[in-house]
C-alpha positions in Angstrom: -11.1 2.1 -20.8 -13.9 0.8 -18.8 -14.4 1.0 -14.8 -16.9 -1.8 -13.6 -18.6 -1.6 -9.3 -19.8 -4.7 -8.2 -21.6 -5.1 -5.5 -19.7 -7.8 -2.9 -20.6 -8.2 0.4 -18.7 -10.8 1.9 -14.9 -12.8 1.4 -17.2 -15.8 -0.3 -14.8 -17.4 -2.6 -17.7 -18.9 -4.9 -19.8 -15.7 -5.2 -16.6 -13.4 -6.2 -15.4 -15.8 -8.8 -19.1 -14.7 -10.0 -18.6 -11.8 -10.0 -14.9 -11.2 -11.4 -15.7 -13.2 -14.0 -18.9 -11.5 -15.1 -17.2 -8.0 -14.4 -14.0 -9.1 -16.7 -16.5 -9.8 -19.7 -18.4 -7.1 -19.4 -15.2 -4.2 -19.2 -13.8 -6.3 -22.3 -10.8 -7.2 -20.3 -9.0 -9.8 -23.1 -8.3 -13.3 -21.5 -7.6 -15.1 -24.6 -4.2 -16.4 -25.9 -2.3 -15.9 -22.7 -0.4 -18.0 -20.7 1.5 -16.4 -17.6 0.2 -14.0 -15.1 1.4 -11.8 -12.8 -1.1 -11.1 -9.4 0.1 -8.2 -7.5 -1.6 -7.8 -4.1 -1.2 -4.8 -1.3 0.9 -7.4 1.5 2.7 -4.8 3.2 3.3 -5.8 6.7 2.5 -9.4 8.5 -1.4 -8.9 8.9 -4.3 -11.0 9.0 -6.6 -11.3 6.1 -9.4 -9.6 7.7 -7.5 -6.4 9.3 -8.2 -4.4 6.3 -4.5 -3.8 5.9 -4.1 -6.3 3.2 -5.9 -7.4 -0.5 -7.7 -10.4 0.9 -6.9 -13.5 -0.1 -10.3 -14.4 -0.8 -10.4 -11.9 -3.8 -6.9 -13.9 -5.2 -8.2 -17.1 -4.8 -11.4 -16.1 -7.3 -9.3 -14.3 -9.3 -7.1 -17.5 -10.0 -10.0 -19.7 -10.2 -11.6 -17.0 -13.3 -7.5 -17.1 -15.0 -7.6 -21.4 -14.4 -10.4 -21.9 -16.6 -9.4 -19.6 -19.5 -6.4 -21.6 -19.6 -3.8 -20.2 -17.5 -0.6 -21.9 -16.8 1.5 -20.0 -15.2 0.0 -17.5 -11.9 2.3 -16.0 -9.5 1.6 -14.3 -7.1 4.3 -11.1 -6.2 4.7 -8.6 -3.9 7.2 -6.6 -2.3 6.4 -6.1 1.4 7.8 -2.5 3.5 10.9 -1.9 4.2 11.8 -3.1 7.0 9.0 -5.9 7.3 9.6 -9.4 7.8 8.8 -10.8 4.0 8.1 -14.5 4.7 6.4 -13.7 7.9 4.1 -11.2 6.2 3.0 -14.5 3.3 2.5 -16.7 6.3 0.2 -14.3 8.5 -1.7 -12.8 5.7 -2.9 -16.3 4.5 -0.7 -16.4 1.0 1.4 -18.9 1.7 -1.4 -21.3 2.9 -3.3 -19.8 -0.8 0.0 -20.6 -3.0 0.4 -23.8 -1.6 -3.8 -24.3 -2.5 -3.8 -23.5 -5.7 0.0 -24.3 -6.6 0.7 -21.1 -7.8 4.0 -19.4 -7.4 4.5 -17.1 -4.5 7.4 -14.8 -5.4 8.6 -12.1 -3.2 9.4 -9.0 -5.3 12.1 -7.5 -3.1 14.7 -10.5 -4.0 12.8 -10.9 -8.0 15.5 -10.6 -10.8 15.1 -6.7 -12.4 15.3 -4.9 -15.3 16.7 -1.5 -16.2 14.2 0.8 -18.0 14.6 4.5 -18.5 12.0 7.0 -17.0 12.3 10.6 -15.9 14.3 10.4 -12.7 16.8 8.2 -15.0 16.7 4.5 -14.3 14.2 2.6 -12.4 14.2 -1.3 -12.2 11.8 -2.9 -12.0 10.7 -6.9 -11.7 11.6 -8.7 -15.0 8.3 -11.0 -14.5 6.1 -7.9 -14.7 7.3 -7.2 -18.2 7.6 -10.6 -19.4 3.8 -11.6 -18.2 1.2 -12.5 -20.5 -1.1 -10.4 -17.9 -0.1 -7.7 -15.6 -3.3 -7.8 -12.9 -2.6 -5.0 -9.7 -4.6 -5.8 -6.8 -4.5 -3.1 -4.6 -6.9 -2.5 -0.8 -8.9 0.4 -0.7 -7.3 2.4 2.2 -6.2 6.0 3.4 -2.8 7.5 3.2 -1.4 9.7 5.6 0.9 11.0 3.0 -0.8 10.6 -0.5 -4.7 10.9 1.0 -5.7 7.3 -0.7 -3.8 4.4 -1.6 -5.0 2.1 -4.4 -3.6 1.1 -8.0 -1.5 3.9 -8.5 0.1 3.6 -5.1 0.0 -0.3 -4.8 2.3 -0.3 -7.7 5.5 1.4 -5.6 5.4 -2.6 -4.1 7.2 -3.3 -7.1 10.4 -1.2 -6.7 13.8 -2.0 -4.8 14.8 -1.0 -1.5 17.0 1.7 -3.5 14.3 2.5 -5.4 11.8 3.0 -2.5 14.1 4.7 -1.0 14.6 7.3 -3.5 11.3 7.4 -4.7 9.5 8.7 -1.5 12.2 11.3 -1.4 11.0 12.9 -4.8 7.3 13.3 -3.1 5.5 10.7 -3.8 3.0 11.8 -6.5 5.0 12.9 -8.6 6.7 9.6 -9.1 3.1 8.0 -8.6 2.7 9.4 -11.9 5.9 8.6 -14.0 5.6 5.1 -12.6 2.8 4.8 -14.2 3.7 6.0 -17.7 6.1 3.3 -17.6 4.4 -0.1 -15.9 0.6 0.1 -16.9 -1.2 -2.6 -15.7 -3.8 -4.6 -18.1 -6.3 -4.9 -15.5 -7.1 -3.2 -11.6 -9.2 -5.5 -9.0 -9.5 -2.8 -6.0 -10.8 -5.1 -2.8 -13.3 -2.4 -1.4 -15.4 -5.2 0.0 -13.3 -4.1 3.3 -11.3 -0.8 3.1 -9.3 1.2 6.1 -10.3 4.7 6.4 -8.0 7.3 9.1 -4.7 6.7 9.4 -4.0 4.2 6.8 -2.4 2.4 5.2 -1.3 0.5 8.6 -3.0 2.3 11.6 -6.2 2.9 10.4 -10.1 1.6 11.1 -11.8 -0.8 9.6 -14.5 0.7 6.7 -17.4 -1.7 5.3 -18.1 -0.9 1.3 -19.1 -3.8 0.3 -17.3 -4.0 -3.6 -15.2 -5.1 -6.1 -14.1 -1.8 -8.4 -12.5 -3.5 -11.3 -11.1 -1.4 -14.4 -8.4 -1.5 -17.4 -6.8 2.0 -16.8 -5.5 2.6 -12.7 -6.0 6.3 -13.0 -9.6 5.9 -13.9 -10.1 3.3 -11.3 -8.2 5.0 -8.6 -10.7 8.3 -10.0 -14.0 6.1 -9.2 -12.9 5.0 -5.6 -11.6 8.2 -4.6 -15.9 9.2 -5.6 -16.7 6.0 -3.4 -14.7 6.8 -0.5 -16.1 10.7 -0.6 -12.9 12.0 -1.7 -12.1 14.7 -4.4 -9.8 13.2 -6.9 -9.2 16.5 -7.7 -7.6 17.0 -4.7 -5.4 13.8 -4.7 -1.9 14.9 -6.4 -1.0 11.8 -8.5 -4.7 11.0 -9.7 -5.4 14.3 -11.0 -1.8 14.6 -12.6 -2.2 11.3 -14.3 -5.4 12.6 -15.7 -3.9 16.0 -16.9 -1.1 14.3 -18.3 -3.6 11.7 -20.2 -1.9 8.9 -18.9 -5.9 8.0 -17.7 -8.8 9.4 -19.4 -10.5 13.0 -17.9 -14.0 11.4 -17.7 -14.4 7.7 -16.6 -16.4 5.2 -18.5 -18.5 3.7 -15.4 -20.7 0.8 -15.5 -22.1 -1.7 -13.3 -23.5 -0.8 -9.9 -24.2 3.3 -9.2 -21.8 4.9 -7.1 -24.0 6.3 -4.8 -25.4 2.6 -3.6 -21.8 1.7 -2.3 -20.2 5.2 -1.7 -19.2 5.1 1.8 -17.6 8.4 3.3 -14.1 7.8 4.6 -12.3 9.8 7.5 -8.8 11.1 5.8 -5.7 11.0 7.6 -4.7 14.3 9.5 -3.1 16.3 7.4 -0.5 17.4 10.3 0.5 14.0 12.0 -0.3 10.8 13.0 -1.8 10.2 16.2 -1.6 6.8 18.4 -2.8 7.6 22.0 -0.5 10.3 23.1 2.2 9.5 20.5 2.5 12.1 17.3 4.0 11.3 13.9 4.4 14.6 12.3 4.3 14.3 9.0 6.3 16.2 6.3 6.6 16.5 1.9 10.1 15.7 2.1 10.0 13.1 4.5 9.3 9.1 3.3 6.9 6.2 4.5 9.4 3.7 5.7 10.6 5.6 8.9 7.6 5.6 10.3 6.1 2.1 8.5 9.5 0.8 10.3 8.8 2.4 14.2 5.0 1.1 13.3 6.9 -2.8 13.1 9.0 -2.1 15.8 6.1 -1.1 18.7 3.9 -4.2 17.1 7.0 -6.7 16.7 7.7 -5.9 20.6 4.2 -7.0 22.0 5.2 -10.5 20.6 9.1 -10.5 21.9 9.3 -11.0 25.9 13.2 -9.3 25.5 10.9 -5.8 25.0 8.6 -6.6 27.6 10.5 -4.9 30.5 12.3 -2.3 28.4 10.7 -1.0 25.6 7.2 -1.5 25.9 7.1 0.0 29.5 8.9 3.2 28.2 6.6 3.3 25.1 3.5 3.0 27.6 4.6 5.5 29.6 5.2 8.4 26.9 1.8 7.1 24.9 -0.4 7.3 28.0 1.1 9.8 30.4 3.4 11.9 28.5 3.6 12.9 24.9 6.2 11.5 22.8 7.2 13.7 19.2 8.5 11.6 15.9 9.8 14.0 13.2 11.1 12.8 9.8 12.7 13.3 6.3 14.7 16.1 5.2 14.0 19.9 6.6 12.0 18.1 9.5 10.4 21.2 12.3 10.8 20.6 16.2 6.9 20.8 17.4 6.2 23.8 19.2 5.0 21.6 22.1 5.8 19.8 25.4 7.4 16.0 25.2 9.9 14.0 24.0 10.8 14.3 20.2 12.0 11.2 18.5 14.6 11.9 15.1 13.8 8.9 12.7 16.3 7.9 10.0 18.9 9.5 8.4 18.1 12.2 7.1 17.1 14.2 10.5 21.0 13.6 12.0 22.1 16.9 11.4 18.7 18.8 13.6 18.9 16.0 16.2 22.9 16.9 16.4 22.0 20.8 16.7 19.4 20.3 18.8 20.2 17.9 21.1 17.7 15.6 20.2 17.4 11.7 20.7 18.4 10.3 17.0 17.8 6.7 15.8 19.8 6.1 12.6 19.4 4.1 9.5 17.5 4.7 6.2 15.3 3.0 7.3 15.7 2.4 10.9 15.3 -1.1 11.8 13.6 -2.3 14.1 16.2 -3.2 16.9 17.5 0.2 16.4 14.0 1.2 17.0 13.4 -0.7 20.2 16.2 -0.2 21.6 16.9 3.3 21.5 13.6 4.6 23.5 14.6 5.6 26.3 
């Protein structure tokens, strides 16, 4: 198990196939005698490739060009946008559509990808039959803050591969937990983190942009996700999943680092508040029991409404007013608290309908909500 920093300090397609390559080599990552691969980039909303919200496509395209001349036949490329997110919009916008089509490479989308069962702790958990069947398994994950898990990289960028059931369920078991059982079961052969741009604050969506300027490429997840939690300033000691995974040996205790020193690229991020999320005057409290996809899904709705005119005398006006004179309250996920402040509170998704019915409270169903829901039920 080997960790590898590489400098990288632009989306240059030429210069990163450089580098990947070299890296690859030098961790002893084995190329030889495969045939298919599976590519599995962080695309979970429609962004652009240079919003820091997605694995650039850049880092893809070199990777593909490294697999083509060792032989490769078969490359797809999968993911499994948010809930909630529309899937071929989020291919088009982020550039991998346009890259597929480049390189004729498949583009599968993971959500619709035929499954297979496998046991694991929870019971059964599906999970894409072309990840098991793949010569190479490659996870591709942004470097980014988590308002819910502190960091999200390999460990977190593999929960792209689940269902909607399985998403669904697996946020409700608390995240880390699950982090670590999924994977025990799907271990990737080899981690590409795209650090060359990386969202610090409120990631994964609503974040800033954070120049590193590297490529942190390993054969274990846990150690890799270990070594950028050290880039981005952050105790993986204090990151649930990445500490479990290394007590429960499922990646090693002390990382095998090579390459570029850590302390030429470490680049301190700001973490998420720990209480809520914060957008002008509007507050997303967060909460253990509570999942991603309420919240991912009101994030789509407020930013699929600046592009629809239908929402441009209803909800974006009420949405304005709340954010910028009042204060506006979004509680989620099971045993959800009422703020002990002024403003309008907001229950998101299923699972607060009972304390929006006992308290009165504006309620927006669905598990997730959708977006129409969503925009039309602020008022």
């Amino acid at each position: 198990m080997t960790v590898k920093i590489v400098k990288a300090k632009k989306y240059d397609v030429k210069s990163l196939e450089s580098l990947i390559r070299d890296a690859i080599k030098d961790i002893g990552s084995d190329l030889k005698n495969k045939k298919t691969v599976l590519l599995k980039p962080n695309i979970v909303i429609a962004a652009k490739p240079g919003s820091a919200i997605i694995t650039h496509p850049a880092v893809v395209e070199a990777l593909i060009n490294v697999l083509e001349e060792n032989g490769f036949e078969d490359i797809i490329i999968g993911e499994g946008p948010g809930v909630g997110a529309d899937e071929a919009k989020a291919f088009e916008v982020s550039g991998y559509s346009k890259l597929a089509a480049k390189k004729n490479v498949k583009l599968i989308n993971l959500n619709k990808a035929e499954r297979t069962e496998l046991k694991w702790k929870y019971g059964i958990i599906k999970i894409p039959k072309i990840v098991l069947e793949a010569d190479l398994y490659i996870n591709l994950p942004k470097m980014k803050t988590h308002g819910q898990t502190a960091v999200t990289l390999a460990m977190k960028n593999q929960k792209g591969l689940l269902s909607r059931a399985d998403k669904q369920k697996f946020h409700k078991l608390g995240l880390h937990e699950p982090l670590v059982e999924l994977a025990r079961v799907i271990k990737p052969h080899l981690t590409i983190v795209d650090a060359i741009e990386g969202m610090e604050g409120e990631g994964p969506l609503n974040g800033k942009k954070k120049k590193v300027g590297a490529l942190v490429i390993g054969t274990d997840q846990v150690e890799t996700d270990a070594i950028c939690c050290d880039i981005m300033g952050i105790d993986p000691e204090k990151v649930g999943h990445i500490i479990e995974g290394i007590k429960q040996n499922i990646g090693p205790e002390v990382p095998d680092l090579i390459g570029d020193d850590i302390k030429e690229v470490r680049a301190k991020f700001k973490q998420a508040n720990e209480k809520y999320g914060k957008f002008l005057n509007v507050y997303s409290w967060r909460n253990p029991y509570a999942c991603s996809m309420c919240i991912d899904s009101f994030s789509l709705a407020v930013r699929s409404s600046i592009w629809s005119p239908k929402y441009w005398l209803t909800f974006l006006p009420r949405f304005t007013y709340y954010a910028v004179l009042k204060h506006l309250y979004i509680i989620q996920g099971k045993h959800a608290k009422i703020p002990d402040m002024k403003g309008k509170v907001i229950c998101l998704g299923d699972c607060t309908r009972e304390i929006a019915e006992k308290n009165n409270l504006r309620h927006i169903k669905g598990c997730p909500p959708n977006s129409r829901e969503i925009l039309d039920n602020l008022r």
